[in-house]
N, CA, C and O atoms as CSV, one atom per row, in Angstrom:
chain,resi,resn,atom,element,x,y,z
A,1,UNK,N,N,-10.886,-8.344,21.454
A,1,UNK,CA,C,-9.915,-7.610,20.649
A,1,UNK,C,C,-10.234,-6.115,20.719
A,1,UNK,O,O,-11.254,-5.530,20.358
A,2,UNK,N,N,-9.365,-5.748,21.146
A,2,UNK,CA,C,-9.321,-3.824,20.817
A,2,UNK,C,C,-9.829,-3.501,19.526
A,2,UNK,O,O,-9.985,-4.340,18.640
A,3,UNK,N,N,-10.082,-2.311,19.419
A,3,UNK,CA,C,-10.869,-1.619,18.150
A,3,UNK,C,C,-10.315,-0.165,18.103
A,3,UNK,O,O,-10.625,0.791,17.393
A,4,UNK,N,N,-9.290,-0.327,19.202
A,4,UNK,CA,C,-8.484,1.216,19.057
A,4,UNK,C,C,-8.275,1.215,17.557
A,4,UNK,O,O,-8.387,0.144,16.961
A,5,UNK,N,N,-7.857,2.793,16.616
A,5,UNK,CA,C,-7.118,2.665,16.025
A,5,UNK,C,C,-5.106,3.370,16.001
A,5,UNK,O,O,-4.855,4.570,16.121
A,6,UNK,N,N,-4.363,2.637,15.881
A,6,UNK,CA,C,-3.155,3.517,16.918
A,6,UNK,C,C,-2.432,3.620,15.506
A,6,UNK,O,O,-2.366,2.749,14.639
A,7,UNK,N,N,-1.911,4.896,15.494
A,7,UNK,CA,C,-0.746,5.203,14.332
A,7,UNK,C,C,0.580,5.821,14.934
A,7,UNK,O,O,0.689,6.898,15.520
A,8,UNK,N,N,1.767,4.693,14.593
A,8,UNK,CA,C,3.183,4.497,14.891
A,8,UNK,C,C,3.550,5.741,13.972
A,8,UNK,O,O,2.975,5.964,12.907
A,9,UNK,N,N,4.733,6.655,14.582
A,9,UNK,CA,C,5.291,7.303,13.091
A,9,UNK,C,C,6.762,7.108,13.568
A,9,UNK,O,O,7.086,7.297,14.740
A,10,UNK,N,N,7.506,6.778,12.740
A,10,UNK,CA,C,9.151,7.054,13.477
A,10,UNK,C,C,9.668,6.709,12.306
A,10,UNK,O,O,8.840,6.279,11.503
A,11,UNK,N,N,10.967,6.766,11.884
A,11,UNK,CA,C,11.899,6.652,10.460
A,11,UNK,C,C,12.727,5.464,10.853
A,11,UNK,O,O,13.538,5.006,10.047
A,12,UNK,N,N,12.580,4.967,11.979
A,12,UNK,CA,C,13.820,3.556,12.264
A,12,UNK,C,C,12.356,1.889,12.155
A,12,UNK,O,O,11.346,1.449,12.703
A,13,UNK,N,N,13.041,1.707,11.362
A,13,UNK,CA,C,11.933,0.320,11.149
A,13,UNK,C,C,12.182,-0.445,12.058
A,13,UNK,O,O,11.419,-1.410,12.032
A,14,UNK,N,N,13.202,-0.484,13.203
A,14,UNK,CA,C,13.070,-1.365,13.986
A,14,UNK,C,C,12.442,-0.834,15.607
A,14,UNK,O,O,12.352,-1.518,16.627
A,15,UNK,N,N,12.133,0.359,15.437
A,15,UNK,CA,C,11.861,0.742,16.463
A,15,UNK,C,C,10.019,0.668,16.075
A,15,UNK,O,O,9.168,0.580,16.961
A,16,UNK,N,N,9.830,0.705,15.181
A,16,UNK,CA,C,8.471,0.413,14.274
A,16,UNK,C,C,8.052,-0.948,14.892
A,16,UNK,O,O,7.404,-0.965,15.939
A,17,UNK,N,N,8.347,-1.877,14.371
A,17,UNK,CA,C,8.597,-3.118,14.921
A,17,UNK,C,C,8.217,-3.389,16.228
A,17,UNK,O,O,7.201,-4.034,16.490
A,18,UNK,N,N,8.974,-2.933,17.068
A,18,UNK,CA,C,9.320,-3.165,18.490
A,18,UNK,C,C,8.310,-2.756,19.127
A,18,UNK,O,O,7.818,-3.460,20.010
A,19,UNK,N,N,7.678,-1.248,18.728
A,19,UNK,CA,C,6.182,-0.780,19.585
A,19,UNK,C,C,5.436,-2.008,18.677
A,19,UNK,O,O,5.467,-3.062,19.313
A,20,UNK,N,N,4.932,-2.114,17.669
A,20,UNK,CA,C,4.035,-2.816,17.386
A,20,UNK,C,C,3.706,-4.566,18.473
A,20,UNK,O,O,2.765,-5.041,19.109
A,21,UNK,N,N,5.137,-4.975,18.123
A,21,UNK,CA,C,4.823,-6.254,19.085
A,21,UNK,C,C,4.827,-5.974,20.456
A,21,UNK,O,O,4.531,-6.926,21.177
A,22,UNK,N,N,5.107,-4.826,21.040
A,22,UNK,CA,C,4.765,-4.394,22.598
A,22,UNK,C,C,3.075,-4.200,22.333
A,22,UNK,O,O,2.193,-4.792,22.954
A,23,UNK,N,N,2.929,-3.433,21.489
A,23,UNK,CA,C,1.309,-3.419,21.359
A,23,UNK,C,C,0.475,-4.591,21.516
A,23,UNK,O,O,-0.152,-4.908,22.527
A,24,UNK,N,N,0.539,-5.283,20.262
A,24,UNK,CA,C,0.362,-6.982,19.861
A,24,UNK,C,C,-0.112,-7.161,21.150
A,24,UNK,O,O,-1.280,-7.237,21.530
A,25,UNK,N,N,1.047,-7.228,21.861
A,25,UNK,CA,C,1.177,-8.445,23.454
A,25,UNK,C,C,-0.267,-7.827,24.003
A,25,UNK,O,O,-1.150,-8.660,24.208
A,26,UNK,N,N,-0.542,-6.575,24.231
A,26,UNK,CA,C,-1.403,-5.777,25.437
A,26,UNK,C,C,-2.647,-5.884,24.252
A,26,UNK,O,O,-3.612,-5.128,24.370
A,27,UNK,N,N,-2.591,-6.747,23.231
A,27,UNK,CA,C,-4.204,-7.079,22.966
A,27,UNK,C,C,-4.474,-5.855,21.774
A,27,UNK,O,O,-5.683,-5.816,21.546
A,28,UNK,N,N,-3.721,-4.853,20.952
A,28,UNK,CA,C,-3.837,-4.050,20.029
A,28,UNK,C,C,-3.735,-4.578,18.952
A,28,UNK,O,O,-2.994,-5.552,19.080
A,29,UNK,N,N,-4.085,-4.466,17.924
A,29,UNK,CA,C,-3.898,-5.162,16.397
A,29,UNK,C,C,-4.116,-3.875,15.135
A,29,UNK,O,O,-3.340,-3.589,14.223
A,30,UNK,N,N,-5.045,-3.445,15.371
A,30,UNK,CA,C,-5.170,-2.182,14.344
A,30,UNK,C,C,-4.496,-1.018,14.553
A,30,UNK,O,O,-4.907,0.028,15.056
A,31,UNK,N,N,-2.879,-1.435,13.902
A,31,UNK,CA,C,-2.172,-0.677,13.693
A,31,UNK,C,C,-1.324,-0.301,12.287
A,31,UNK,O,O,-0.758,-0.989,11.438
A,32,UNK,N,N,-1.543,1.274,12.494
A,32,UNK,CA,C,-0.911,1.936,11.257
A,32,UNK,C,C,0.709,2.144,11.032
A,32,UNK,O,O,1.014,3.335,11.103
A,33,UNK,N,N,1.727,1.332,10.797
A,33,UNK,CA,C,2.993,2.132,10.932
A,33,UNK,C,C,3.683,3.103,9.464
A,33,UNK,O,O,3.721,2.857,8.258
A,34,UNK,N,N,4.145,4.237,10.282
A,34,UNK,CA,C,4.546,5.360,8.867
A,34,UNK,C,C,5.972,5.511,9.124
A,34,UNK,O,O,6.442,5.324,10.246
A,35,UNK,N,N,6.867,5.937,7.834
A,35,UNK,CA,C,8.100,6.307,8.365
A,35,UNK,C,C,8.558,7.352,7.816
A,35,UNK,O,O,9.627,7.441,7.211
A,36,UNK,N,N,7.343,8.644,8.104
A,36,UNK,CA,C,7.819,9.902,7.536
A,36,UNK,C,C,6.609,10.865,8.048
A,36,UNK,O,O,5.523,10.392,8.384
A,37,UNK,N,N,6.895,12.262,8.076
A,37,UNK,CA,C,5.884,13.244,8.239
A,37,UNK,C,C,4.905,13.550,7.397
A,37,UNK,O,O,3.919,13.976,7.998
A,38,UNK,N,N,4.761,13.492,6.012
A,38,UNK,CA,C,3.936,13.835,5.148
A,38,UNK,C,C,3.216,12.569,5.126
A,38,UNK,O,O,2.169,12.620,5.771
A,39,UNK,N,N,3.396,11.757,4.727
A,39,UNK,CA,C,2.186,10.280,4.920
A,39,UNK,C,C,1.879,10.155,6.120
A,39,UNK,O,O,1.366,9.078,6.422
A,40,UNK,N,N,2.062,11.121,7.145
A,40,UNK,CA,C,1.680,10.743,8.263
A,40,UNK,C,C,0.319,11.940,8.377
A,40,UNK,O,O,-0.851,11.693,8.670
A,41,UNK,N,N,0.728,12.819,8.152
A,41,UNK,CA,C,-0.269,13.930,7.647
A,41,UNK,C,C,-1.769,13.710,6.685
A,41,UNK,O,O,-2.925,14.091,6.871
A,42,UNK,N,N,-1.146,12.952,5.656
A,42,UNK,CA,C,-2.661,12.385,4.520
A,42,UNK,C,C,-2.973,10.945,5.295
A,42,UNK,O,O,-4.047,10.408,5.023
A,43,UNK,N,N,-2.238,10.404,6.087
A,43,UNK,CA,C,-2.852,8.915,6.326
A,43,UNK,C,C,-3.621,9.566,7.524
A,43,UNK,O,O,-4.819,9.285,7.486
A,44,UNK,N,N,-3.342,10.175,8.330
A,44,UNK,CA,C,-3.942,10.651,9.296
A,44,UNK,C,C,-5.751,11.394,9.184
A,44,UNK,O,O,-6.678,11.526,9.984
A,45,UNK,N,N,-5.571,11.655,8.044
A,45,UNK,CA,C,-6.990,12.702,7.721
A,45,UNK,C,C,-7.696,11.369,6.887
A,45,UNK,O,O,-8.802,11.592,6.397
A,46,UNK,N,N,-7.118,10.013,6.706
A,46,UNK,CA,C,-8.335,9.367,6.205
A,46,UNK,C,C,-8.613,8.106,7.384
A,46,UNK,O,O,-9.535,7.290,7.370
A,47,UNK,N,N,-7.641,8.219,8.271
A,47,UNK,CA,C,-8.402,6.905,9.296
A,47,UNK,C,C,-8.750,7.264,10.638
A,47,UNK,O,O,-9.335,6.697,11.561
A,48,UNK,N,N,-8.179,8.447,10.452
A,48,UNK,CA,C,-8.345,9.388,12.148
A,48,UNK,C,C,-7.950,8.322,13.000
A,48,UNK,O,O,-8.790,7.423,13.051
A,49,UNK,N,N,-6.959,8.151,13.664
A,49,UNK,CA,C,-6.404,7.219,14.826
A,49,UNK,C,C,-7.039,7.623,16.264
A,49,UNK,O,O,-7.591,8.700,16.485
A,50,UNK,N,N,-6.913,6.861,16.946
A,50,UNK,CA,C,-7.850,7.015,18.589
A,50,UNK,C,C,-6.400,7.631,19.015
A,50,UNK,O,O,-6.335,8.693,19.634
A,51,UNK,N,N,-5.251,6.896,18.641
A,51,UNK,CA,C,-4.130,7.826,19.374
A,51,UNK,C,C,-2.857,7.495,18.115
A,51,UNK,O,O,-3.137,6.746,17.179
A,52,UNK,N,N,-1.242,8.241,18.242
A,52,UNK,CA,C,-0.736,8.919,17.098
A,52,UNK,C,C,0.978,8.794,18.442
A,52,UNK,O,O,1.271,9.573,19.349
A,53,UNK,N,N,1.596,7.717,18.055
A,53,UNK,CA,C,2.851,7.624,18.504
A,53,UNK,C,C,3.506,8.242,18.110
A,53,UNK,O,O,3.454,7.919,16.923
A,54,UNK,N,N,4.493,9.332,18.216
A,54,UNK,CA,C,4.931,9.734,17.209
A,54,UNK,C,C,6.563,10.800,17.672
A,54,UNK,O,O,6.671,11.653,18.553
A,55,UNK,N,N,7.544,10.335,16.745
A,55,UNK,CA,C,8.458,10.625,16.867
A,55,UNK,C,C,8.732,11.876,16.142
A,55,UNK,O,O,8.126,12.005,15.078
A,56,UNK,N,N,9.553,12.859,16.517
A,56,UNK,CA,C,9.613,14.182,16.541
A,56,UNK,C,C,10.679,14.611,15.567
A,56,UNK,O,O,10.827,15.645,14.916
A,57,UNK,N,N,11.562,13.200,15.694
A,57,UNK,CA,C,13.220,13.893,14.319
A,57,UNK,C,C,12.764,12.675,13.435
A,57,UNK,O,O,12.888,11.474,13.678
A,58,UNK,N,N,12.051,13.468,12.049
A,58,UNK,CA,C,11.598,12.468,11.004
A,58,UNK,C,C,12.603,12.796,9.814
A,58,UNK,O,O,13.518,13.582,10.057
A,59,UNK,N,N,12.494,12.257,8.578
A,59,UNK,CA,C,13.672,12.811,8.232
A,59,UNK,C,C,13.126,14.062,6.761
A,59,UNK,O,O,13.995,14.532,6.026
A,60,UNK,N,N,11.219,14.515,6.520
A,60,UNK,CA,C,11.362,15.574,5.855
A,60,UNK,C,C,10.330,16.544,6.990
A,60,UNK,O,O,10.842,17.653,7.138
A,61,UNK,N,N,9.507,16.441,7.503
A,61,UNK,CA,C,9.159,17.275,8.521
A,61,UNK,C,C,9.024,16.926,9.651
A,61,UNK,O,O,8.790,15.745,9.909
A,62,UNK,N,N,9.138,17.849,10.589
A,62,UNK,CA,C,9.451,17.342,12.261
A,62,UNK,C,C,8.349,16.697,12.608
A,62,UNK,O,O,7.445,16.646,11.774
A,63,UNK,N,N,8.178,16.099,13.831
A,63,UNK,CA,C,6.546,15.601,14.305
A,63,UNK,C,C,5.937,16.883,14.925
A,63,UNK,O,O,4.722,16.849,15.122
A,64,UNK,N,N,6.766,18.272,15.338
A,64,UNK,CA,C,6.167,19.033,15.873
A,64,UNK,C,C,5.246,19.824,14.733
A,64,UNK,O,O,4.237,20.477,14.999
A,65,UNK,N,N,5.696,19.665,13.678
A,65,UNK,CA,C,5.102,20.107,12.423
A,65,UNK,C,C,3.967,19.524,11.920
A,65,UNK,O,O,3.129,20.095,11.222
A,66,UNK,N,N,3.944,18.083,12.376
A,66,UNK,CA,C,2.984,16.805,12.190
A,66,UNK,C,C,2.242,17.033,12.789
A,66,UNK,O,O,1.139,16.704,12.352
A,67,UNK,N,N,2.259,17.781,14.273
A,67,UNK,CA,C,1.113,17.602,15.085
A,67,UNK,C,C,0.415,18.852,14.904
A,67,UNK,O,O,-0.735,19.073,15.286
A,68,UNK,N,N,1.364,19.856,14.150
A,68,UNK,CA,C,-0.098,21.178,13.699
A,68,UNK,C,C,-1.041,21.065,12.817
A,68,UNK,O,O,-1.859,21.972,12.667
């Protein structure tokens, strides 16, 4: 089992969904999904992810904003 930790961000729950069980399949399990910029910001500073999917039109701050 992987030990990555991977954090999903996107505002469509089914697109949430959809990476996760693409993940699943390739052997990932410790995953974070968010559906906004600001919890993506405080969840981010307490689990530190190995990597950070992340969609760019959120609906209160951008992901380009997320990623400063």
């Amino acid at each position: 089992m992987n030990r990555y930790k991977i954090m999903l961000v996107d505002d469509e729950p089914d697109i949430l969904d959809l990476l996760e069980k693409a993940l699943n399949i390739e052997g990932f399990y410790n995953i974070t999904k968010i559906d906004n910029g600001i919890s993506t910001v405080i969840t981010c500073k307490e689990i530190q992810p190995d990597i950070i999917i992340l969609d760019v039109m959120l609906p209160d701050i951008d992901g380009y904003e997320v990623c400063k």
